[in-house]
N, C-alpha and C positions, 0 to 999 in steps of 0.2 A: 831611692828606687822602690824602695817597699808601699804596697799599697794597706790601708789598718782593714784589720778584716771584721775586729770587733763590734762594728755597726755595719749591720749589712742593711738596713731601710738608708742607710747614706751612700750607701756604693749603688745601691740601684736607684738611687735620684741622679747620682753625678753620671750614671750607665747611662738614663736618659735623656740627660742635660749634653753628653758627648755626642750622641745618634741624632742629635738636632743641629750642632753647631759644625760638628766637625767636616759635613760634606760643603759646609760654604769654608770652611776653613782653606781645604783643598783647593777647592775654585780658586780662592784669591791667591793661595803659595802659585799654580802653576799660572793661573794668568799675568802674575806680576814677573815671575821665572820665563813666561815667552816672552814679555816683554822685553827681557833685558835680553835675550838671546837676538832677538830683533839685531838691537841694538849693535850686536859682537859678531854677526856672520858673518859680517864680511873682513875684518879684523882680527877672528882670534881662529885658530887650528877647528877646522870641522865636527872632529869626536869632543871637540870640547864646547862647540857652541848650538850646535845639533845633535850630536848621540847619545853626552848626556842629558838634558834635558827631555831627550824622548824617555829614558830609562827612570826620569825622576816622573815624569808622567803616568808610566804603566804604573808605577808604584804606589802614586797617587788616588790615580784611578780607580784601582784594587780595592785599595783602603775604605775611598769614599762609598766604592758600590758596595762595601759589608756593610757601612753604618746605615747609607740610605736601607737597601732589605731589612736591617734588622729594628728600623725606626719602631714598628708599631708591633714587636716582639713585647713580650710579658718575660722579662731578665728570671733567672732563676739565682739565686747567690752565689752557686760553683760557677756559672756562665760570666755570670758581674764580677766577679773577682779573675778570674783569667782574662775576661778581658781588659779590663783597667791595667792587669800588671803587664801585658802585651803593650796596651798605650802606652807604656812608660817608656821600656824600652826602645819601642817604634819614636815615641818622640826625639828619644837621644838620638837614634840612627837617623831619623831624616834632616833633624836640627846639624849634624856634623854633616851628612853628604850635600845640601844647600848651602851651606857657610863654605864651606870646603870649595865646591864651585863657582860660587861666587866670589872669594879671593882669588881663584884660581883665573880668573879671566882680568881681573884686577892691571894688569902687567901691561895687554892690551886696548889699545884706543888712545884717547886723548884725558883731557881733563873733565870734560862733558861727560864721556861713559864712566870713567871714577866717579865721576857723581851719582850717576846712577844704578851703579853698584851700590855706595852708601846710600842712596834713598833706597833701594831696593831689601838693603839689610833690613833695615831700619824699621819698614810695612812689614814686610815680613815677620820680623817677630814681632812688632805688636800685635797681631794679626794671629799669631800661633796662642802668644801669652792669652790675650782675650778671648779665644776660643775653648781655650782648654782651664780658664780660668776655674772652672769646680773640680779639677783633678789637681789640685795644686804640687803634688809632685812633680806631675809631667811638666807642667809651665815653670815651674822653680828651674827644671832640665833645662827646658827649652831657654830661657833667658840668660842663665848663667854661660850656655856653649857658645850663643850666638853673639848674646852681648858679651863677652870675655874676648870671643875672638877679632869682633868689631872694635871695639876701645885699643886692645891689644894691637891690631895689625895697625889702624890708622895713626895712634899714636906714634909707630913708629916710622911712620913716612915722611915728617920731616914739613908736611906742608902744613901752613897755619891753618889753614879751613879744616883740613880733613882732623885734628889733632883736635878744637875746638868742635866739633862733630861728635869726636868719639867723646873729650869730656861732659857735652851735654846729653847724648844718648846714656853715657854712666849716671849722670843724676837722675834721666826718664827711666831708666832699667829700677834704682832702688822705688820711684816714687809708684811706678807699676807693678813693682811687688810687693809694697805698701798695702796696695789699694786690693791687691789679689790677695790679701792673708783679709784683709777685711772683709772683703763678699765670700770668701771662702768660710769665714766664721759665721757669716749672717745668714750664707748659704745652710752652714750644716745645726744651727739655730734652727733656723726654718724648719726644715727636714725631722730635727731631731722633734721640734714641736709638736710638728702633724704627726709624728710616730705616735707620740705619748697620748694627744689625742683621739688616734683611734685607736690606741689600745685602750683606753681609759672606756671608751665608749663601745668597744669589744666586750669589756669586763660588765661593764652595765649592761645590755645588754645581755649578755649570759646568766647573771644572776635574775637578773628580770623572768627570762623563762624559766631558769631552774623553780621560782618563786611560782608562777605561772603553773608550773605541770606537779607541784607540790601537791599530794592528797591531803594535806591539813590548807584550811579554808583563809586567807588571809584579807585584811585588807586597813588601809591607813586611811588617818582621817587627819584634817585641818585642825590643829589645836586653837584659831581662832573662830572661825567660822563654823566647824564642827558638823562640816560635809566631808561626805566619802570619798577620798580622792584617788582611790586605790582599789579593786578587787580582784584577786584574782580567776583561774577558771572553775578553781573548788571552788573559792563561796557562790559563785554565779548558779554552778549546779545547785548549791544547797538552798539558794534565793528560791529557785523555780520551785523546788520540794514545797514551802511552807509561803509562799508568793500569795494565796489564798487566804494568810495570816495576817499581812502584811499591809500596808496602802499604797506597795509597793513592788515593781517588776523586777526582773532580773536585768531585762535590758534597760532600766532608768536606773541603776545602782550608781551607777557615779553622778556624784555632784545634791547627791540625794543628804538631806541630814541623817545625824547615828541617831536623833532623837527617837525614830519608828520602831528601835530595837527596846526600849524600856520605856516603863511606867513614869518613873522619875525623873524625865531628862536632866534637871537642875542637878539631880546626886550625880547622871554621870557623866556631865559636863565638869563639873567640881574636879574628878579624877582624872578625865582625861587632858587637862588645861594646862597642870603641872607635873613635870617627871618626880617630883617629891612623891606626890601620890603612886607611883609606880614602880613595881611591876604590881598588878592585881587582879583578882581570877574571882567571877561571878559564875553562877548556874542564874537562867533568865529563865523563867515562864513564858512563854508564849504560847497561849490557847493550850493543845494538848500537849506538844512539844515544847523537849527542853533545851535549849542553849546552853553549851560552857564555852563559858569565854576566859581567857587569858589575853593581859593588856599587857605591853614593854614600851616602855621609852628607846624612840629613835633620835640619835644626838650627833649632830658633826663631828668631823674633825677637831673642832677648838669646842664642843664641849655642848656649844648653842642645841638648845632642844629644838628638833625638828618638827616632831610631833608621835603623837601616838600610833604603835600598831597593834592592829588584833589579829588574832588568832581564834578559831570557834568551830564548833561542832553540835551537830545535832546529837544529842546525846538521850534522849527520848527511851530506845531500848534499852541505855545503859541503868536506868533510873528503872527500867522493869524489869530488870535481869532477874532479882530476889523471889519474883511470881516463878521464873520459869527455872529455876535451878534442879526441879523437880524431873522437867520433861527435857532439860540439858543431858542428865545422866543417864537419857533411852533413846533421845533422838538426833541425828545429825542436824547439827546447828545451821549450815546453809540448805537442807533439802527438805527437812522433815519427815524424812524415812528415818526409820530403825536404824541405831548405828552398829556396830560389830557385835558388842556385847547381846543387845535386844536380841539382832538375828536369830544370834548361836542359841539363845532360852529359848526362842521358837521352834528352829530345828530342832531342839532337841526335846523339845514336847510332840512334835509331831511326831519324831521316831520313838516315841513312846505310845503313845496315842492309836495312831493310824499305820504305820511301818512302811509305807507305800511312798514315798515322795520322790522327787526331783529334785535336784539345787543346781540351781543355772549360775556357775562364777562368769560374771559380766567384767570387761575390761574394753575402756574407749581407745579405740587405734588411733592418736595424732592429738590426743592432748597436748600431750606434754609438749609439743614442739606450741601449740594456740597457748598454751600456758605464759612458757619463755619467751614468746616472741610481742603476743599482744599482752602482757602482762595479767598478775592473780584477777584483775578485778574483772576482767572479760573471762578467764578461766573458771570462776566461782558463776558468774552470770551461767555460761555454758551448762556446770554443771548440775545448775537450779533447773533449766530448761529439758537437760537430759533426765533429770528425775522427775519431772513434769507428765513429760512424753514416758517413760516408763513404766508408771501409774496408771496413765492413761491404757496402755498396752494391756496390763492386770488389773482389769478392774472386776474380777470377778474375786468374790470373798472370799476363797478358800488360799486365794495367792498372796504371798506377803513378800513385798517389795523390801528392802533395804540397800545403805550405802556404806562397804564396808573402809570403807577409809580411798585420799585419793579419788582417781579416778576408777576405780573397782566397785560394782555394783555387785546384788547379789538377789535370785527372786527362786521362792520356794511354792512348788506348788504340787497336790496329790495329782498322783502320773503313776499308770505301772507299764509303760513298754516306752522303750528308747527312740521312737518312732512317734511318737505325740512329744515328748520333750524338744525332737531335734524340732519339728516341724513350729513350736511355742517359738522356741530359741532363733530360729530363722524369720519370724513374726516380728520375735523384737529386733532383731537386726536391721530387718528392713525400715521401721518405724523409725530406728533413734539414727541411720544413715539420710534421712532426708535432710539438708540443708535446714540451719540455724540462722536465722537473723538476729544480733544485737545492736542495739541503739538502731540510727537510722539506717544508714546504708552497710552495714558491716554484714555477712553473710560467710558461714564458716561451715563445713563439711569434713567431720570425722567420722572412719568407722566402727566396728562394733566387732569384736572376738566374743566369741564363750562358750566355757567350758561346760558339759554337763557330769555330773554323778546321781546315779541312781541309788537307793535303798529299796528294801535292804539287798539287792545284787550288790552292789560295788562299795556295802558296810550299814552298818547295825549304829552307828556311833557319830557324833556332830565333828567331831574332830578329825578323823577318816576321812568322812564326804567332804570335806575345806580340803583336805593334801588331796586327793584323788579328782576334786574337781579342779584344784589347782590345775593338776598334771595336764587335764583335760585342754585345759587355756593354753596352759603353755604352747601345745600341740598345736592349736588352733591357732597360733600368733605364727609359727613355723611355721606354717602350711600358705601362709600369704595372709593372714590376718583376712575380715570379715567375712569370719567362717565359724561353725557353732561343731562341736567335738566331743563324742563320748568317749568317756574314760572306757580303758580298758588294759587287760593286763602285760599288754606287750611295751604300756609305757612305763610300769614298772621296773622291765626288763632293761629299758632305758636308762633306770636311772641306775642300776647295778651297773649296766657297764658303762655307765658315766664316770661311777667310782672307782669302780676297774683299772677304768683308764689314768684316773686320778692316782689310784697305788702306784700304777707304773711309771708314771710321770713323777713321783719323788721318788722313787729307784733309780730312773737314767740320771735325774738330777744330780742324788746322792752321788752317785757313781762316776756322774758326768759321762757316760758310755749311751752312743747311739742318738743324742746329740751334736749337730755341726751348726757352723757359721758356714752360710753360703754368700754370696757379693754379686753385687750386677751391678755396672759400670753407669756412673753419671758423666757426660759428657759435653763439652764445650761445646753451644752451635753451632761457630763458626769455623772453628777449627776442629773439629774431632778428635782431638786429647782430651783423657778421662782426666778433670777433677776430681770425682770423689767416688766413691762405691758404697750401694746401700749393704749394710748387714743384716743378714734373713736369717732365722732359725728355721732349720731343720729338726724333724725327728722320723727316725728310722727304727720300728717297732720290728721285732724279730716273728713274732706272730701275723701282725697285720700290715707289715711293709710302712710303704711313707703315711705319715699320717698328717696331715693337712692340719696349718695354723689356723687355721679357722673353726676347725674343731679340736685343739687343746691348750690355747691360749686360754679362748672363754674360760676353761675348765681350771689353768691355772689362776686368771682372776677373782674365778668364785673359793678356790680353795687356800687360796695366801700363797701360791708357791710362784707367783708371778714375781716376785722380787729377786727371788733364786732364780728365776729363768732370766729376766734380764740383766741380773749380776754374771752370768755366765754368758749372755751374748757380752756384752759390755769388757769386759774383762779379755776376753780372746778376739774380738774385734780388737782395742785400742793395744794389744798386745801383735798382733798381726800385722797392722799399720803401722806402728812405729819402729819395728822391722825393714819395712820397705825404704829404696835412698831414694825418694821424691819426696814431692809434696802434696802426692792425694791425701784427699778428708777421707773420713768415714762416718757414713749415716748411720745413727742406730734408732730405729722405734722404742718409745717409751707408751705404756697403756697407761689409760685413764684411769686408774684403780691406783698407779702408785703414786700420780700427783694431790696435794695435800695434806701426804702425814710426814713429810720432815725426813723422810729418808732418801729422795732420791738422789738430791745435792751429795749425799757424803757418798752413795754408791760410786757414784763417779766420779769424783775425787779418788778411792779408791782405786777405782780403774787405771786413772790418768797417772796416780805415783806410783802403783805397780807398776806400769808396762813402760813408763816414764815417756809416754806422749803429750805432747803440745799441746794444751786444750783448746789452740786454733786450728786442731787436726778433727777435733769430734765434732759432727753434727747430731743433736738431740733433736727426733722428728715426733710429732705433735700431732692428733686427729684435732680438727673444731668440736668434735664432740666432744673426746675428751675434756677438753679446758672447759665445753661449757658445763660436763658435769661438776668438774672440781672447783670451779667459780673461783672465787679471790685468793682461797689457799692453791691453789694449783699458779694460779696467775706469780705469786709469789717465789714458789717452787722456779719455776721457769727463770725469771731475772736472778735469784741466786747462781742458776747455772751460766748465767750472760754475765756475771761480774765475775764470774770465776775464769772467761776468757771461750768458754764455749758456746759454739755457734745455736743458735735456737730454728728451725725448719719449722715452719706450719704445712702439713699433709693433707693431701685433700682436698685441697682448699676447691669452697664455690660447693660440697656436699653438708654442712657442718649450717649451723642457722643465723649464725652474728659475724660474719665471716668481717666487713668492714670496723666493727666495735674490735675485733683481735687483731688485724694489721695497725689500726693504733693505739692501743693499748700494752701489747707485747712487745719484748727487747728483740725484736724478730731480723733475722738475717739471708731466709731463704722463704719462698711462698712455693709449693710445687701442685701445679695444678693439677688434678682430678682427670684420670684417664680417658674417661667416659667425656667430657669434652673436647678433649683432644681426639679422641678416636673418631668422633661427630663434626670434627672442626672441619673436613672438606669438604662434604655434602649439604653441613647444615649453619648458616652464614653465622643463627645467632649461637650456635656456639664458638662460631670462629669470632664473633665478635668479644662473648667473654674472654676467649684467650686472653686476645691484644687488649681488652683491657686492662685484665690483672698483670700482663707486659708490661703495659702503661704503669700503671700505678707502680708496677717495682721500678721500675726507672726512677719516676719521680721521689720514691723513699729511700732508695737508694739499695734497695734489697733483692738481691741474685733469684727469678722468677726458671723456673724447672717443670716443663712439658714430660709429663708422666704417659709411660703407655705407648708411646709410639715403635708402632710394627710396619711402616711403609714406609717408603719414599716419599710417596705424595703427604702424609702425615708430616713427616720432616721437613716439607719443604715449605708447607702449612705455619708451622707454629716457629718456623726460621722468618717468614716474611711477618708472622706477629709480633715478633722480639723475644721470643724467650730467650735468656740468656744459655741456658744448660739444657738438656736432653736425657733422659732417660726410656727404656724400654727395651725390647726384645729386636729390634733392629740392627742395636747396637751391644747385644749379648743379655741371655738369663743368667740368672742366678744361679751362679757355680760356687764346687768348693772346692777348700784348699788345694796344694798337690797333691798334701800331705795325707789328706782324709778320703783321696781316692782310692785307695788298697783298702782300707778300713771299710768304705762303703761297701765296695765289690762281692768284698769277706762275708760283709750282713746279708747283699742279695743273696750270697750263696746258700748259706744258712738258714734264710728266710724260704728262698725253692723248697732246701732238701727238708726242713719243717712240716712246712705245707704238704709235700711228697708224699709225706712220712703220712700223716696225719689221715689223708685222703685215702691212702693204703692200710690203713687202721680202720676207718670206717667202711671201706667197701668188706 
């Protein structure tokens, strides 16, 4: 009865080798089943020659209208496998209720309808067998019930025919299952072929592109003939670069002789002809440019030399580097402005010099996302162009441009009132905001922050003006970015009680007082019982009442105390959950700052054998940001936690920039979408359309998809006809805390009042 599951490209050939066969199958079981009733209405009891046969019919019917609908379905492997193991059984039950009734009318008529009963067997399963002849379990079923009880019953009836009958149906019954173990092996032959086949040709393929989008230049040539049989899209770019050099284009590169590439052809034909002579690495002249080339022998499987391939690079700069090692150590390498050091000797002549200046700290708003996403070599393009255009902006002498690393620019120029700087500063804003075109059609638009610091108002010294125009940016990135901002002293005051904040936050730490886990209920869509509850940090400051994770998180990621905060969510969560006698999860947020150094694996581990919870009770929830800052070590971090038996959540998702490259790549369990879609999904179609996609897709990965955000009915009812699996938001409760931390709360407000009270009646 078992169907093998370990090849499933064979389960969905026989999936639709069945949805082809089996609705004729059907036809001939009931037309030859009326036939014989024909035959018996008028001789055998009504429910037996009429009512069942209608009941074998609807059954029939049923059967065949699934296979016909689902003919020109695309099988998924969980679909192909349930249903084959359904076939099987279904075989056995209709193979005994047909056999069953057709003995059972047996007793009935003369010698003619005995016979026709036995002809009636007899089609019928061969008819079944060769139908289902590529599920060979189910027909192995079907032949042994029908024919066992065929041979079986006539042999014992005593007449010579019928006895003779059933021994030759026993010799057709092995020869037909002979012949089904033979198409069934040539069957899954086949099948198994065309598998390896196109995976074979999968694999090629893939390597082919990876080859293809390779930034080292390659290309193979004919060890007889000793034409190019191969380039990829590097050397083609590189062709067109020195194409002027050549007797040859970029688009005639194939089928072109390597002779065009050296003076000698005879010497490097010589090496290229034999893998003896190889691996081997030339530097080639060509006119001003220099070629390095690297040559490898390509060899089959049994060893045969295929032929040679190269590898090559214009190496031109590399061979003039020696001239420029001079103007390396002052000036940035991709822009040709001053780099950090230069600057700082500037400034710092000017504020000797003259006392009077400006230092505008420049920072481009949406790099880094055109960085990561279209890759460095369009991010370096960009920012050759933004220094371009920046230069152009200062073109007067007395301004000194430079790029202090990244994307941070920096431009110095004499100014004595805040009100020419800001007006410069908004000049260049506007200038390096106009849209970018790279290569042909590519067209890329980022903004422009910057900070200003004045001397000597806002410092005497080069090292000051850098932290104070820092501060300056910073402000200016908060405020909505493409915005230019003078320093001034109240953001100092900023950063005191930034620290402020920081003392007090490793005091509750320490203390663990005035700190809570709050929960907000994750719940089934279709039923409304809570699976799981997210865990949220609180803090409850006695001076300044609640104080928003959004302003002390940051503060513990920049100060290292973020691992202590999450060892204390983590710890009283999975302590509090395994408390409860169900089986809700609990969510915990992990930041981007603790994936990649090795420690958050054992945090949790810790968690899970203190409080002694199931580590199929924690869910560890994830930003796309994050992972895309911590790159491979975070990626790592992450599946440590998935073998350790805990569930991985991706947050966010659809806000974050590779969001497709982390659903497969990740050991992911949960995808929960992004509220701001969901909130948008009624009114505005293409966000309802991402919902039900990322619906979609968790369906098809197999991974529980969670509608974040939802505060309505209509919302609900929204992301319920998308497929989200789970529900989340304020509809179905905020984030609360314990029982236990209710008096303890109440305690702080009071405190906090009579504080405050205090304080306000002190100052008046």
């Amino acid at each position: 009865m078992a169907v093998p599951v370990a090849n499933p490209e064979l389960l969905k050939a026989q999936y639709r080798s069945l949805s082809r066969q089996l609705p004729t199958m059907y036809f001939i079981l009931l037309s030859s089943t009326w036939a014989l009733a024909a035959t018996h209405v008028e001789i055998a009891p009504f429910w037996l020659a009429v009512l069942v046969p209608i009941a074998l019919t609807v059954l029939c019917a049923v059967c065949s209208l699934y296979w016909w609908n689902t003919r020109d379905v695309e099988p998924t492997s969980e679909m192909v496998l349930r249903v084959t193991e359904r076939t099987n059984y279904l075989a056995v039950g209709i193979s005994l209720a047909f056999t069953t009734w057709a003995l059972l009318l047996f007793p009935y008529g003369d010698a003619y309808t005995q016979s026709h009963i036995a002809l009636y067997m007899a089609i019928t399963v061969i008819t079944c067998i060769f139908s289902l002849m590529h599920l060979r379990s189910a027909a192995w079923n079907v032949a042994l019930i029908v024919n066992s009880a065929f041979v079986i019953f006539f042999m014992t009836t005593g007449q010579p025919t019928f006895i003779a009958a059933a021994i030759n149906i026993a010799f057709v019954s092995v020869g037909m299952l002979a012949i089904l173990s033979i198409n069934q092996n040539n069957f899954e032959s086949m099948v198994n072929a065309q598998t390896e086949a196109r995976r074979e040709q999968e694999e090629q393929s893939r390597l082919m592109r990876m080859i293809d989008d390779m930034p080292v230049a390659v290309m193979t040539v004919d060890p007889e003939a000793f034409k190019i049989t191969y380039a990829n899209e590097t050397s083609k770019r590189l062709i067109r670069k020195i194409e002027h050099l050549l007797p040859i284009s970029s688009e005639d590169l194939l089928g072109m002789s390597i002779d065009v590439f050296h003076k000698n052809p005879a010497h490097q034909r010589r090496i290229l002809s034999s893998p003896e002579n190889l691996p081997h690495s030339a530097r080639i002249n060509l006119g001003p440019e220099v070629l390095d080339l690297k040559v490898s022998a390509v060899t089959a499987d049994d060893g045969s030399y295929i032929g040679p391939m190269l590898t090559w690079a214009l190496v031109t700069n590399e061979v003039k580097a020696e001239n420029r090692i001079r103007q390396l150590a002052h000036y940035d390498t991709l822009t040709g402005l001053p780099n950090r050091v230069t600057f700082r000797e500037k400034l710092a002549e000017a504020l000797k010099t003259t006392g009077q200046v400006a230092l505008l700290y420049i920072d481009l708003d949406g790099f880094k996302l055109v960085n990561d996403t279209r890759g460095h070599s369009v991010g370096d393009e960009l920012l050759a162009k933004v220094a371009v255009r920046l230069h152009s902006a200062c073109k007067e002498t007395a301004i000194t441009v430079g790029r202090l690393g990244g994307d941070e620019f920096a431009v110095l120029m004499p100014c004595e009132t805040a009100g020419s700087a800001t007006t410069f500063a908004r000049r260049i804003i506007k200038s390096l905001s106009v849209p970018y075109v790279l290569g042909k059609d590519t067209s890329i638009r980022i903004g422009v922050s910057v900070g200003i610091a004045l001397a000597p108002e806002h410092g005497r010294e080069a090292d000051v003006l850098f932290t104070r125009a820092d501060l300056a940016l910073y402000e200016a990135k908060s405020a909505g970015k493409g915005q230019a901002n003078v320093f001034c002293a109240e953001l100092e005051t900023r950063i005191q009680d930034r620290a402020q904040l920081e003392g007090d936050l490793r005091e509750a730490l320490e203390a663990e007082d005035s700190l809570f886990v709050f929960y907000q209920p994750i719940v089934n869509a279709e039923t409304g019982e809570m699976t799981a509850q997210e865990a949220l940090i609180r803090w409850f400051h006695l001076q300044r009442g609640w104080i928003s994770p959004a302003d002390f998180i940051p503060v513990a990621e920049q100060s290292g105390l973020i691992d202590k905060l999450c060892d204390f969510v983590l710890k009283q969560a999975c302590h509090d959950t395994a408390r409860r006698n169900d089986d809700v999860r609990v969510a915990v947020n992990i930041s981007g700052v603790q994936l990649g150094r090795g420690t958050l694996a054992p945090a949790v581990l810790s968690a899970l054998v203190g409080s002694g919870l199931s580590p199929d009770r924690l869910e560890i929830e994830v930003t796309e940001t994050a992972i895309l800052d911590a790159e491979t070590a975070g990626m790592d971090d992450l599946r440590r936690l998935h073998d350790m038996g805990v569930r991985i959540a991706l947050d966010d998702f659809g806000t974050g920039y590779s969001s497709l490259s982390h659903v497969r790549l990740l050991p992911l369990d949960k995808i929960k979408i992004d509220g701001s879609f969901v909130k948008e999904a009624v009114d505005r179609p293409e966000s309802a359309a991402v919902v039900k996609a990322v619906a979609d897709l968790g369906t098809r990965l197999g991974v529980t998809t969670v509608a974040e955000g939802v505060e309505t009915q209509a919302q609900l009812d929204r992301v319920r006809e998308e497929g989200c699996v789970e529900i989340q938001g304020y509809f179905f409760g905020q984030p609360a805390p314990r029982e236990q931390d209710v008096e303890i709360i109440e305690a702080l407000k009071t405190r906090h009042t009579q504080t405050r009270e205090a304080a306000e009646r002190k100052t008046s």
